[in-house]
C-alpha positions, 0 to 999 in steps of 0.5 A: 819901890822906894818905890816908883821914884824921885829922879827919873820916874819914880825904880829902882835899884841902881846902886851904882854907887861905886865909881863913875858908873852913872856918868858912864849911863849918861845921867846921874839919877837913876830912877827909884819906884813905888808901887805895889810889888807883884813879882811875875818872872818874864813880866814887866814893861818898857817905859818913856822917863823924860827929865823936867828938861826935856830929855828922853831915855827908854828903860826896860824892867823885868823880873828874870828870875826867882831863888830862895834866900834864907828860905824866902822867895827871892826874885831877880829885878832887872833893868835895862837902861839905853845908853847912847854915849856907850853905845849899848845898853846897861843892864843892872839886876838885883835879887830881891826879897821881901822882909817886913813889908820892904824889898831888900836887895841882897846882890847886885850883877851889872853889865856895861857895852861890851864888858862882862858882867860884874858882880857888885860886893855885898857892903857896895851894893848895899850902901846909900840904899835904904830898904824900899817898901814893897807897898806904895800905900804905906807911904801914900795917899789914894786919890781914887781910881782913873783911867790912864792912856799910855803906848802901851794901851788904856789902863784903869789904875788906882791914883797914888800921892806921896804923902812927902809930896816927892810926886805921884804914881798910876798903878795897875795890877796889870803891869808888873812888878810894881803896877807901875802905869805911870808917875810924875814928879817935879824931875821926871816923868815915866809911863809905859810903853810895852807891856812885857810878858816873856822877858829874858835875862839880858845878863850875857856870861858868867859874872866877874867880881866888881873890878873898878879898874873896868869902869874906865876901860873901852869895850872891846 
């Protein structure tokens, strides 16, 4: 997960890198993971990302779907991020597959309140946006096993420290896709809340190609 984080929580995938979609989200950091990738289609979990200032935010991932890319299994990782200063959700998915031990994304759909969804051109999605390990302990150090309470219930997780010292994860199988129970860095603080098991992709309507044009255009 480039795995679990160094803004919000230790996530994910937003490359909105194109325009001004972060500002439109309300932040500027979206939340990147680490973990141990064990995609289960419908499975996920809602969290609680608190800023180092305070400031709460829900988010919800899931994974929606699965494909074959290239002849390997692919699945649809989901976001949904509340957003009250657009008054609705965002909802970002990428297909991702593993290769080499990494989680690629190979597309990128993404829906703003009240707009269709728009598909993200391969070389934007793309951009700024290193291949993330699918396995925290590459990159980690575990500090041993620990039970961790959360909303969501009591969790008996392994104790993950980045060796770059960006912050540190609680994983546990029993929470997909990236195990992730709870992670804490100098910026954020993410845990779970809810664990999902029958999640359905939130995407409405058949997906546009990325017009820049519609970032700075009400909802209808």
């Amino acid at each position: 997960m480039n795995g679990l984080s160094r803004t919000a929580a230790g996530a994910i995938f937003l490359l909105l890198a194109a325009s001004n979609v972060s500002s439109q989200m309300g932040r500027s950091n979206a939340p990147d993971f680490h973990g141990i990738w064990n995609p289960i289609v419908g499975a996920g979990g809602d969290y609680e990302v608190q800023s180092a200032k305070g400031e709460k935010s829900n988010l919800e991932i899931f994974i929606a779907g699965k494909e074959n890319v290239g002849g390997k299994d692919a699945y649809w990782f989901e976001m949904v991020m509340n957003n009250a200063k657009t008054g609705g959700d965002l909802v970002v998915k990428n297909l991702f597959v593993v290769d080499g031990g990494n989680t690629q994304s190979t597309k990128t759909i993404m829906q703003m309140p009240g707009r269709p969804p728009m598909e993200m051109p391969a070389g934007m999605a793309r951009s700024g946006k290193a291949p993330q390990s699918a396995d925290i302990r590459s990159q980690a150090e575990d500090v041993g096993s620990e039970s961790v309470t959360t909303p969501a219930g009591t969790f008996q997780c392994e104790h993950y420290r980045m060796k770059d010292g960006s912050g540190d994860a609680w994983i546990s199988a029993k929470v997909a896709p990236w195990g992730l129970v709870k992670h804490e860095s100098k910026d954020s603080t993410m845990m779970v809340t809810k664990v999902i098991t029958n999640a359905q992709d939130k995407i409405t309507g058949t997906p546009q190609p990325f017009n820049p044009m519609m970032m700075g255009q009400k909802p209808q």
